[in-house]
C-alpha positions as CSV (number, residue, x, y, z in Angstrom):
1,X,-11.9,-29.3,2.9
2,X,-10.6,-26.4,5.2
3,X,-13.3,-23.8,5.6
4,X,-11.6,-22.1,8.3
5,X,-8.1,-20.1,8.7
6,X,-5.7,-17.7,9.6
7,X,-5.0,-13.9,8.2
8,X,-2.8,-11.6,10.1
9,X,-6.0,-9.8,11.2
10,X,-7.7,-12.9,12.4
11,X,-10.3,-15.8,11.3
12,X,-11.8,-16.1,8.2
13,X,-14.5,-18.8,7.3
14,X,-15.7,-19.4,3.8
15,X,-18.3,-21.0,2.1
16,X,-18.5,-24.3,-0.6
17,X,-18.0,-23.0,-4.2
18,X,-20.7,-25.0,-6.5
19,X,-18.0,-27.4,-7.0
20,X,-17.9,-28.1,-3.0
21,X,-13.8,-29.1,-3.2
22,X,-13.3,-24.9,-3.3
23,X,-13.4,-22.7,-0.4
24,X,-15.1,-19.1,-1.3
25,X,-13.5,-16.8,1.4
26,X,-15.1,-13.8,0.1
27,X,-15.1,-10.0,1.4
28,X,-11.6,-10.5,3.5
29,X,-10.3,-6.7,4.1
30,X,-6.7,-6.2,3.2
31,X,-7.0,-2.6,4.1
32,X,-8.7,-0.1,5.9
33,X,-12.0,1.9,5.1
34,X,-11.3,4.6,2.6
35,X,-13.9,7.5,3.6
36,X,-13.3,10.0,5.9
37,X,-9.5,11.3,6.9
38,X,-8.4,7.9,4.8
39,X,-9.7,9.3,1.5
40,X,-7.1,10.0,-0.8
41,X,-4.3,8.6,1.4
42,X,-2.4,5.1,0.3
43,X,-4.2,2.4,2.1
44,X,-4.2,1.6,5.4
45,X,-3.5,-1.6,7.6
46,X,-7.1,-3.3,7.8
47,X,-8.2,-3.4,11.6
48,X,-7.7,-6.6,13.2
49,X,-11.3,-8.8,14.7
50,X,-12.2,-11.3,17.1
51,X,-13.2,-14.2,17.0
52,X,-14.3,-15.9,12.9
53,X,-15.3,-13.5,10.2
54,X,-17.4,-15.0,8.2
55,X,-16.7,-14.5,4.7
56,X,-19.3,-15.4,3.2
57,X,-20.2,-12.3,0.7
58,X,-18.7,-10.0,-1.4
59,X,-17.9,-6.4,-0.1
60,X,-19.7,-3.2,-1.3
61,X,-17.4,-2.2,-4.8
62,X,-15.6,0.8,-4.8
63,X,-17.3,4.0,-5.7
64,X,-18.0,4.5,-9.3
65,X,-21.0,4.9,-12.0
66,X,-23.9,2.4,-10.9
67,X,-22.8,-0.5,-13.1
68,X,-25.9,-1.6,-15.3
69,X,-27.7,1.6,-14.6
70,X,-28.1,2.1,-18.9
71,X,-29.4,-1.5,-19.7
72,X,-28.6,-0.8,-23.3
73,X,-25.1,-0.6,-22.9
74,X,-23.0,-3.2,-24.3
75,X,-21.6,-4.5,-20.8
76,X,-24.7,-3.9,-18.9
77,X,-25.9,-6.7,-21.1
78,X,-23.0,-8.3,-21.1
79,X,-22.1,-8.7,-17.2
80,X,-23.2,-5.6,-15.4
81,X,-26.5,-7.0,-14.6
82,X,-26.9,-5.9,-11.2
83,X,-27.6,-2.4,-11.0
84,X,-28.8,-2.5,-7.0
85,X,-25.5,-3.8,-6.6
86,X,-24.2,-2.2,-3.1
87,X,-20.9,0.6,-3.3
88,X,-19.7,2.4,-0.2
89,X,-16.2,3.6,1.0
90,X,-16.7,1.5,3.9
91,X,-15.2,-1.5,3.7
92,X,-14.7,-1.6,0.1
93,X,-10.9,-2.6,0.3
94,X,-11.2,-6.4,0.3
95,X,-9.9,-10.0,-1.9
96,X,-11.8,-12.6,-2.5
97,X,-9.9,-16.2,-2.8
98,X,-11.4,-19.3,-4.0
99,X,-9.1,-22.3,-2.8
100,X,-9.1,-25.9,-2.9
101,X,-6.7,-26.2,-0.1
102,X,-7.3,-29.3,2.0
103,X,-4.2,-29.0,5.0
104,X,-3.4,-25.5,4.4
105,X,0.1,-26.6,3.7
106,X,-0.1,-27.0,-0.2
107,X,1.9,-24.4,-1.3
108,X,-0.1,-24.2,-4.6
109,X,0.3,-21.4,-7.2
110,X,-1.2,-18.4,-6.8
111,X,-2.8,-15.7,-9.4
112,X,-4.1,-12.4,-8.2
113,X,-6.3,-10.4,-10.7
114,X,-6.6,-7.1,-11.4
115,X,-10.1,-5.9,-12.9
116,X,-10.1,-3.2,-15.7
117,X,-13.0,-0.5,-16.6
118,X,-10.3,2.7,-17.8
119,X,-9.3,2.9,-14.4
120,X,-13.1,4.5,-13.7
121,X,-15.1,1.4,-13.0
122,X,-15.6,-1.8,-12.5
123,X,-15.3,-4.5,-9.9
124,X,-13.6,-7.6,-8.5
125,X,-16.4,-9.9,-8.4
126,X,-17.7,-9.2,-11.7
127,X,-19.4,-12.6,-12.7
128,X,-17.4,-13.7,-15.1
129,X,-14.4,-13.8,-12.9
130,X,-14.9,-16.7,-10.6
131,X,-12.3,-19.0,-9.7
132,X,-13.3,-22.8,-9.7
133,X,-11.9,-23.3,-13.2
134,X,-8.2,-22.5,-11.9
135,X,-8.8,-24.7,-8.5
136,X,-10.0,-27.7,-10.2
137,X,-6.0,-27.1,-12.2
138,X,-4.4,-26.6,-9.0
139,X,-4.2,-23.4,-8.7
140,X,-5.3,-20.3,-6.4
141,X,-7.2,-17.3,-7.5
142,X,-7.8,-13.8,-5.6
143,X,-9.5,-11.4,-7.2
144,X,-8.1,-7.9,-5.5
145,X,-11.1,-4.3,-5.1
146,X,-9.1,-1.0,-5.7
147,X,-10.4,2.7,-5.8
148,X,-11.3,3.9,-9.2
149,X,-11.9,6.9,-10.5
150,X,-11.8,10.7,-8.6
151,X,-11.7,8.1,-5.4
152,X,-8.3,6.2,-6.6
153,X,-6.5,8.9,-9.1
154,X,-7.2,12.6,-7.3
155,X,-4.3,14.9,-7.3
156,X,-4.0,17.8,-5.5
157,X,-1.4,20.4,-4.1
158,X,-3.1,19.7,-0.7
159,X,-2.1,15.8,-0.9
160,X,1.3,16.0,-2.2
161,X,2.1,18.6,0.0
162,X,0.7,16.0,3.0
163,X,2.1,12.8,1.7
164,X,5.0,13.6,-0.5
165,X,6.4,10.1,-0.8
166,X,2.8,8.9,-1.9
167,X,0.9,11.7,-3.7
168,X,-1.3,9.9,-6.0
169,X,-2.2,7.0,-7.9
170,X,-3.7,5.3,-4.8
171,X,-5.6,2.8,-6.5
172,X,-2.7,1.4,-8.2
173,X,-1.5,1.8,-4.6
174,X,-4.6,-0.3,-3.5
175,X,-3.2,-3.2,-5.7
176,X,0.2,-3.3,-4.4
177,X,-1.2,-3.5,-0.9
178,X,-3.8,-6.5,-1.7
179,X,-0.6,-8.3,-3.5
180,X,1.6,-7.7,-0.3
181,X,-1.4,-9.1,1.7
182,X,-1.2,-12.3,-0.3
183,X,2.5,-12.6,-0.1
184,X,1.9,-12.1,3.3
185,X,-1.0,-14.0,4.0
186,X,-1.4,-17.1,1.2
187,X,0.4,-19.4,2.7
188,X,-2.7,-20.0,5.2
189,X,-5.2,-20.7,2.2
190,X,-2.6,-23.2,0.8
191,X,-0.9,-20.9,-1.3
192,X,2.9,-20.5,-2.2
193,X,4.0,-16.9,-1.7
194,X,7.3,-17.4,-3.3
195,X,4.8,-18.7,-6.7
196,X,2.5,-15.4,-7.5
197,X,1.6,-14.7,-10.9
198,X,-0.5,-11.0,-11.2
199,X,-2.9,-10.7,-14.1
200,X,-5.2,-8.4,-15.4
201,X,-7.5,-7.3,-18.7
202,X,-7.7,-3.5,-20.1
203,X,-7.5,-1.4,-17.4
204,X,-6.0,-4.0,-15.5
205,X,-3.4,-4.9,-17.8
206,X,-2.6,-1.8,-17.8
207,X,-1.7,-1.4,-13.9
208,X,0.0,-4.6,-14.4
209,X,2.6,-3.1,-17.2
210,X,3.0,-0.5,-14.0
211,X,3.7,-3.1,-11.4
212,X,5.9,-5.3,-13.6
213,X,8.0,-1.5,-14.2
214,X,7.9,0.2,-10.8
215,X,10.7,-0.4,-8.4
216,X,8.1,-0.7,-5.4
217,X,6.7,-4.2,-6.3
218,X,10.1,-5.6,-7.4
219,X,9.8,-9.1,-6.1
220,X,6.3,-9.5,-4.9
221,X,5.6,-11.3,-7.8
222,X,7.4,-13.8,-10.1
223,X,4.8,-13.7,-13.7
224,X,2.5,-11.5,-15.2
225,X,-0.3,-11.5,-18.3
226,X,-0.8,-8.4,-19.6
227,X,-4.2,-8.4,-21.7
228,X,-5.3,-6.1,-23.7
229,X,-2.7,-3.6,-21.9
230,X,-2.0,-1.9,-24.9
231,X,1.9,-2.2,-24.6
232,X,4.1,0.2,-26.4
233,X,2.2,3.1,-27.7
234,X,2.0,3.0,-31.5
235,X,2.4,7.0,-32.5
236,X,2.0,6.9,-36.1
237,X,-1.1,6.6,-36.3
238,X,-2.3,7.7,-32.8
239,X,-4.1,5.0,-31.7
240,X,-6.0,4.5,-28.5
241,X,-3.7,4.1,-25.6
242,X,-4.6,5.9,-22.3
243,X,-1.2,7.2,-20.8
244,X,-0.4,8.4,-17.5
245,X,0.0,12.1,-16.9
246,X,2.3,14.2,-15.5
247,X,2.0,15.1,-11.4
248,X,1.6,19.1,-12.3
249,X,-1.0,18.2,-15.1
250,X,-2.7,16.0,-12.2
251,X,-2.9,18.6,-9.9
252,X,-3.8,21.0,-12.1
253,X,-6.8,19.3,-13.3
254,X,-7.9,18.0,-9.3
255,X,-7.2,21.5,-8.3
256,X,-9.9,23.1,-10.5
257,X,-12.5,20.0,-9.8
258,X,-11.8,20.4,-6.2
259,X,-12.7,24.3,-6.2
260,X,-14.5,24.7,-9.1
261,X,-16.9,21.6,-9.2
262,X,-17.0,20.8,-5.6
263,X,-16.7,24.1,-4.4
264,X,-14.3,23.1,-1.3
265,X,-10.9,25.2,-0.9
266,X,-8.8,22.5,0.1
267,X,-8.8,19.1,0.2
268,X,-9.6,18.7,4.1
269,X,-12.8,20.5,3.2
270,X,-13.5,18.2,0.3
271,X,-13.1,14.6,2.9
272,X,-16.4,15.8,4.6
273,X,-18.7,15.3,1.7
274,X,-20.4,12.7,0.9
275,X,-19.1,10.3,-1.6
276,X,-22.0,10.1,-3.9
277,X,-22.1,13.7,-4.0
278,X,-18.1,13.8,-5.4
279,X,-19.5,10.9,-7.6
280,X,-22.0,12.6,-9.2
281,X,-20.0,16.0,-9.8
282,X,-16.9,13.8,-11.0
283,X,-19.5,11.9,-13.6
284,X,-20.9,15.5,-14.7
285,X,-17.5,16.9,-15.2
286,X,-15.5,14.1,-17.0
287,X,-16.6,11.8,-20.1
288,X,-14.9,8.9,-20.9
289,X,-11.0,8.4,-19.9
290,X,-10.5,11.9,-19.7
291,X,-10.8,12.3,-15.7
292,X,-8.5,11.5,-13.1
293,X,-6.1,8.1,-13.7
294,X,-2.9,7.5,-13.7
295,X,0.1,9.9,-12.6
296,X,4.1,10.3,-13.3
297,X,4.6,10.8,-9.4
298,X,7.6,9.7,-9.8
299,X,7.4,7.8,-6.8
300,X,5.7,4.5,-7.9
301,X,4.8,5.2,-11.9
302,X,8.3,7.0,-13.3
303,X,8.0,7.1,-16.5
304,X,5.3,6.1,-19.2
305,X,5.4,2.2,-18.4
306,X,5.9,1.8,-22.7
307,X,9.0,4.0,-22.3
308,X,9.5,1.7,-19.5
309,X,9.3,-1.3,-21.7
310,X,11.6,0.3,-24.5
311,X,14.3,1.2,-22.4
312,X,14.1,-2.8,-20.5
313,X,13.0,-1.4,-17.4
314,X,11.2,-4.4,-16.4
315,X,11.2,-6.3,-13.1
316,X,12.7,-9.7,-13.5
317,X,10.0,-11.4,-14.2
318,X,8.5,-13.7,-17.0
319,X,5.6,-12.2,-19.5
320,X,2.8,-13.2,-21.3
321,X,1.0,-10.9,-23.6
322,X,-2.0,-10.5,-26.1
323,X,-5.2,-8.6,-27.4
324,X,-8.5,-9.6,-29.4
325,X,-8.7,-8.9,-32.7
326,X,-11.7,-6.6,-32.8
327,X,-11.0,-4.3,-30.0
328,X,-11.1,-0.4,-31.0
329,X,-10.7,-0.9,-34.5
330,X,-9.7,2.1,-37.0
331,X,-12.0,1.4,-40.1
332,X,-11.7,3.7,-43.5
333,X,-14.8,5.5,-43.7
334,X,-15.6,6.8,-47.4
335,X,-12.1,6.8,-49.8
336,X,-9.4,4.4,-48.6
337,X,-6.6,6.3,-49.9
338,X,-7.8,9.5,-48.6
339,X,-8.6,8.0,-44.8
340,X,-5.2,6.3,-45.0
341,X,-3.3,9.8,-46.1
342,X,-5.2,11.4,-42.9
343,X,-3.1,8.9,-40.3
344,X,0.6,10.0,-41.4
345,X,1.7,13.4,-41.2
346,X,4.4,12.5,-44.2
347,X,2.4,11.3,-47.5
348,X,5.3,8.6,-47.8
349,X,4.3,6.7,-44.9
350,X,0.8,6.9,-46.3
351,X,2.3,5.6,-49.7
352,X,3.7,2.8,-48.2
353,X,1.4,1.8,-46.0
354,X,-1.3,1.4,-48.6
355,X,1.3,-0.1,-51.2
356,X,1.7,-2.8,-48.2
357,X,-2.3,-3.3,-47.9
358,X,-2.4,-3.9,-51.7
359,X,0.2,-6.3,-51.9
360,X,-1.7,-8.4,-49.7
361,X,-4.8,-7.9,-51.5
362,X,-5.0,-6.1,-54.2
363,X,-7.2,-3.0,-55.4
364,X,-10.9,-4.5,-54.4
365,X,-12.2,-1.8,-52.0
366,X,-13.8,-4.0,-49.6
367,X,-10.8,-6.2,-49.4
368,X,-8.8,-3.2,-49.3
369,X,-10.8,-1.4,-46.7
370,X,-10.9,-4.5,-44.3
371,X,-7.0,-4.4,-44.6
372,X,-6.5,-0.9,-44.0
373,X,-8.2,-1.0,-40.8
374,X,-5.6,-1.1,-37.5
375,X,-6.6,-2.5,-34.2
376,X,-4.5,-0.8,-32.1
377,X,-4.0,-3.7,-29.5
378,X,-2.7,-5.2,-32.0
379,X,-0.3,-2.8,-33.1
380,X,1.0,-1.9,-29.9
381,X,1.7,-5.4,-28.3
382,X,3.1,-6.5,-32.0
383,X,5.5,-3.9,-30.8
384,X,6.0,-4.5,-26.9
385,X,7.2,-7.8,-28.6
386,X,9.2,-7.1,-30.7
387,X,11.0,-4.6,-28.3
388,X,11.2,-7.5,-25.3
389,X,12.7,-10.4,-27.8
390,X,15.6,-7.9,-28.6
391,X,16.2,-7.7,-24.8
392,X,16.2,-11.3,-24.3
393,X,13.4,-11.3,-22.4
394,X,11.3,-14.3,-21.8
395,X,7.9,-13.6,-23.2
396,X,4.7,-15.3,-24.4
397,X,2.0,-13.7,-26.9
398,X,-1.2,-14.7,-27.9
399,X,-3.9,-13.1,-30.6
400,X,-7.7,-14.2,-29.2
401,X,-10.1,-14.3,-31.9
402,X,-13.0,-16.8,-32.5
403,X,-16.2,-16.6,-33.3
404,X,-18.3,-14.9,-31.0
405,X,-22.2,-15.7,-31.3
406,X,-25.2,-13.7,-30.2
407,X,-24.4,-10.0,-32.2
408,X,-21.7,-9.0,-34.9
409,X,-19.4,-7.5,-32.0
410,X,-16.8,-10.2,-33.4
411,X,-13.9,-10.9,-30.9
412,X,-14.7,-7.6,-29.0
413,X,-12.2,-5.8,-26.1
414,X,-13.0,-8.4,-22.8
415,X,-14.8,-11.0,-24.8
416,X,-11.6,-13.1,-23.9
417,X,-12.7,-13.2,-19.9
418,X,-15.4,-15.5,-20.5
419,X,-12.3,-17.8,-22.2
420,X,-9.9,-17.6,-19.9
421,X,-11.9,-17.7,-16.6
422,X,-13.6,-21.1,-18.5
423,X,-17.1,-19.4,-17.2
424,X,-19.0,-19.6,-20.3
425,X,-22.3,-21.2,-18.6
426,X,-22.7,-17.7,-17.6
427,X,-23.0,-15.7,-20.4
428,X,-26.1,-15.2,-22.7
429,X,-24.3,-15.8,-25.9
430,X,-24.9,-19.3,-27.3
431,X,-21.6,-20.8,-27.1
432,X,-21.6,-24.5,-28.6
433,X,-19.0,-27.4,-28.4
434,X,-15.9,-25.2,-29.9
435,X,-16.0,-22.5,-27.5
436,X,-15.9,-24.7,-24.5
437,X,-12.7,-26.2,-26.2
438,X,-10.7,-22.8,-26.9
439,X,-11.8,-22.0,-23.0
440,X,-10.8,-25.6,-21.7
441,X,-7.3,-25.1,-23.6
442,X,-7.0,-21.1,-22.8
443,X,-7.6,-21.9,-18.7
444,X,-4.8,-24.5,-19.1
445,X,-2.2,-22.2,-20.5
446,X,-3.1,-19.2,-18.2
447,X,-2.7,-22.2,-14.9
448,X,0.2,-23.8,-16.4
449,X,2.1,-20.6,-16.8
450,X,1.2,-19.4,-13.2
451,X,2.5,-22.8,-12.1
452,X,5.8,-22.8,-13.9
453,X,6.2,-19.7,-16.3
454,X,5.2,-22.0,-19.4
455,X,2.3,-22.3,-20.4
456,X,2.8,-25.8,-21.8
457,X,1.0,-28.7,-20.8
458,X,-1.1,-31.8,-21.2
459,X,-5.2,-31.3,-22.3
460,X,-7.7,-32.8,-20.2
461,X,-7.3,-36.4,-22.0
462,X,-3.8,-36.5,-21.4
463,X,-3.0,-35.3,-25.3
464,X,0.1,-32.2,-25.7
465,X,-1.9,-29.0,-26.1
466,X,-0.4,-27.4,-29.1
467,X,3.2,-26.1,-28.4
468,X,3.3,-22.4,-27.1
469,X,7.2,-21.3,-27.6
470,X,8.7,-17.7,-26.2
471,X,8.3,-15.3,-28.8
472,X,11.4,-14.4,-30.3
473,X,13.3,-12.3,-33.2
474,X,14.1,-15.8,-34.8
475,X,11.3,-17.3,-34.2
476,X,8.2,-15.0,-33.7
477,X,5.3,-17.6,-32.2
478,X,2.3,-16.2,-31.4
479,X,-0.3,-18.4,-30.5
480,X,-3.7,-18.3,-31.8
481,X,-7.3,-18.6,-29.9
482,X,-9.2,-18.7,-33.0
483,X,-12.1,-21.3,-33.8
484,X,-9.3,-23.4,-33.3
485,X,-6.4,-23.3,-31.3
486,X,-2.9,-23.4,-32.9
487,X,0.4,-21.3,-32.6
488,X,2.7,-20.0,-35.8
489,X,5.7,-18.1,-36.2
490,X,4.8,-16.6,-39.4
491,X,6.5,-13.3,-40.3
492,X,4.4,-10.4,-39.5
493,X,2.5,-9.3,-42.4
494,X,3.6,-6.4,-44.6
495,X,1.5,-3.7,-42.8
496,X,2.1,-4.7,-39.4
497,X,5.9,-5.1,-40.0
498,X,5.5,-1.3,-41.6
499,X,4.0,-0.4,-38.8
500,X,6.0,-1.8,-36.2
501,X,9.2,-0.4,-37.6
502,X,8.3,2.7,-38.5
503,X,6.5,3.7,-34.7
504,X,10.2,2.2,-33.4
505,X,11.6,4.6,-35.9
506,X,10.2,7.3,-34.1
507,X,10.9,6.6,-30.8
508,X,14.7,6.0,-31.9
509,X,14.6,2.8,-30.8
């Protein structure tokens, strides 16, 4: 096995993964530190070395909230289990690759994942991203850091007025620069540069909708899985969809944190404190999604990336798409008829809506409050494909719902990682037999589409996985990762389909 190669900045070493036919090259910079004159500003050309770097750890993550810190919180429990993990500025702009090149002339596949956390946390070497899985399938993985939070979505007068071509969104800005590095760069860890296939859950979904719709990373890429992106934004009822705000809002709202909260009268003032210090403040000011993320600069977002998706604004590329099924569910509380009445602004819609819910299971309340209930994943990505089939364009969906065992979270928002990523062993849950299967057949689809753009293939003793066709008006297949694993093109059900035409309604589509 290779352990040692080239980047444009010099030698890397890695170390055996625990299967020892993958190379971990972990920690490689594809950009300059970020403190300093550098923060907020696009990133910057890492600084070359001599002689071998070793990479043999993970850099410090980005700044954000400690992850773990709350060991009650669902994720702490989950994956953040590391709450001395180490965060800094400094060097924080690195990839991590797992390979199984053996000549570094392969010319293998390559996917490049983006993390999620709301754009406000989380990091590329979370444990249950780890990319042995998609080696031992012939195929490279590189797990890109990007600036989150106050750090990665700050806007300010100050910085558009210094980099008008550039004026925000620099950790969306981070992940175009680590994909360019591997376009760049791959082809010495045995990758193909002309095969890249960018993926990413949540958060991370949701920068990828932005990369596969902005005109700046047309062609560094030829796929991309969007999971649990949200898609286009269902509006009746308003469910949860972060969207990306206007550049005046933006600065706005940095102007105010910069003078009221930090108490600095421009931004030159506000690059000599210390990060933790503009950590802190940013976590006492802002709750939830409502800080600093993503901005209509009009320079790499321009426009809503849903819009983008409803008016085919799309890179040419070829999609996959899906959600779980228990991710940020609406649930009646009290009356069904009077919760349901509460979503529409026009008792009609509320009418039928409900008349739809009773058709498919009549008047029992419990049945009829289970059916009532809208995930709006769902919803929205029902509709991203219904409005990419009547563009023509080449597109995969998927539903993820098993069983999950341990607590009654059901198939909750990033339960799929531990599926796709086929690293199971490391979760506490109690996964059996059936779970491994879902994740064996789920890691094949994901590396057989990054390797050809369909997800088709052979299992691992040589039987046809079930078929996986394009979704389309004619013939809607979705595929299913249930407690088993099986695609169908039934007809939406009455709801959905009421749903899904009346939101495209609205948007005169």
């Amino acid at each position: 096995m290779l352990r040692i190669t080239n980047t444009e900045s010099g030698m890397v070493q890695g170390l055996p993964g625990a299967d020892v036919r993958t190379t971990v090259f972990r920690g490689i910079p594809f950009a300059d530190d970020t403190s300093g004159e550098n923060r907020w500003r696009p990133p910057q050309p890492p600084k070359p070395w001599e002689g071998i770097r070793k990479c043999y750890e993970f850099a410090p993550i980005t700044m954000q909230k400690v992850p773990g810190k709350d060991p009650n919180a669902f994720y702490s429990k989950e994956w953040h289990c590391e709450p001395e993990i180490p965060m800094s500025e400094d060097g924080s702009l690195c990839l991590n690759i797992w390979t199984p090149m053996m000549t570094g002339k392969e010319k293998m596949p390559v996917m490049v994942w983006i993390f999620g956390g709301g754009l406000q946390e989380g990091y590329c070497h979370e444990m249950e991203f780890d990319g042995e899985s998609f080696n031992r399938r012939g195929v490279i993985l590189v797990t890109i850091a990007y600036r989150v939070n106050v750090f990665g979505f700050l806007c300010h007068p100050d910085l558009t007025a210094e980099n008008p071509d550039a004026p925000a969104n620099f950790g969306l800005l981070d992940q175009k620069a680590g994909i360019e590095w591997v376009k760049r760069n791959i082809a010495n860890f045995g990758g193909d540069p002309e095969n890249i296939t960018i993926f990413g859950q949540s958060a991370g979904g949701g920068s990828t909708l932005y990369h596969c719709t902005s005109p700046q990373t047309k062609g560094l890429f030829q796929k991309a899985i969007a999971e649990s992106a949200g898609g286009v934004k269902c509006l009746k009822p308003n469910l949860l969809l972060p969207s990306a705000i206007t550049l005046k809002e933006a600065e706005e709202k940095g102007l105010k944190f910069v003078r009221d909260v930090l108490g600095c009268n421009s931004i030159a003032e506000a690059r000599k404190l210390p990060a933790q210090f503009i950590e802190d403040k940013y976590i006492e000011t802002f709750q939830g999604l409502n800080g600093c993320t993503a901005t209509i600069d009009n320079k790499f977002i321009l426009d809503q990336s849903y819009n983008r998706v409803l008016d085919d604004q799309i890179n040419d590329i070829v999609m996959m798409f899906g959600n779980t099924t228990n991710e940020f569910m609406a649930k009646p509380t009290g009356d069904v008829e009077e919760w349901v009445k509460g979503l529409f602004d026009d008792p009609k819609d509320a009418e039928a809506y409900l008349a739809a819910c009773k058709e498919a299971v009549g008047d029992d309340p419990e049945a009829l409050k289970k059916e009532a209930s809208i995930c709006g994943f769902d919803i929205n990505a029902k509709m991203s494909a219904t409005v990419m089939a009547s563009h023509g364009r080449k597109y995969y969906y998927y539903v993820f719902g098993p069983t999950i065992p341990g607590d009654d979270a059901g198939a909750f928002h990033s339960s799929d990682l531990w599926f796709e990523f086929e690293t199971l062993m490391k979760c506490w849950r109690p996964f059996d037999g059936h779970h491994y299967d879902i994740a064996r057949k789920m890691c094949n689809y994901w590396a057989n589409f990054a390797k050809t753009g369909d997800p088709n293939g052979l299992d691992a003793d040589g039987t046809p996985m079930p078929e996986w066709r394009p979704f389309t008006l004619e013939d809607p297949c979705t595929m299913y990762f249930k407690d088993e694993v099986y695609s169908d093109n039934a007809p939406f059900s009455g709801k959905t389909k009421f749903l899904v035409e009346k939101n495209l309604e609205l948007y005169k589509y």
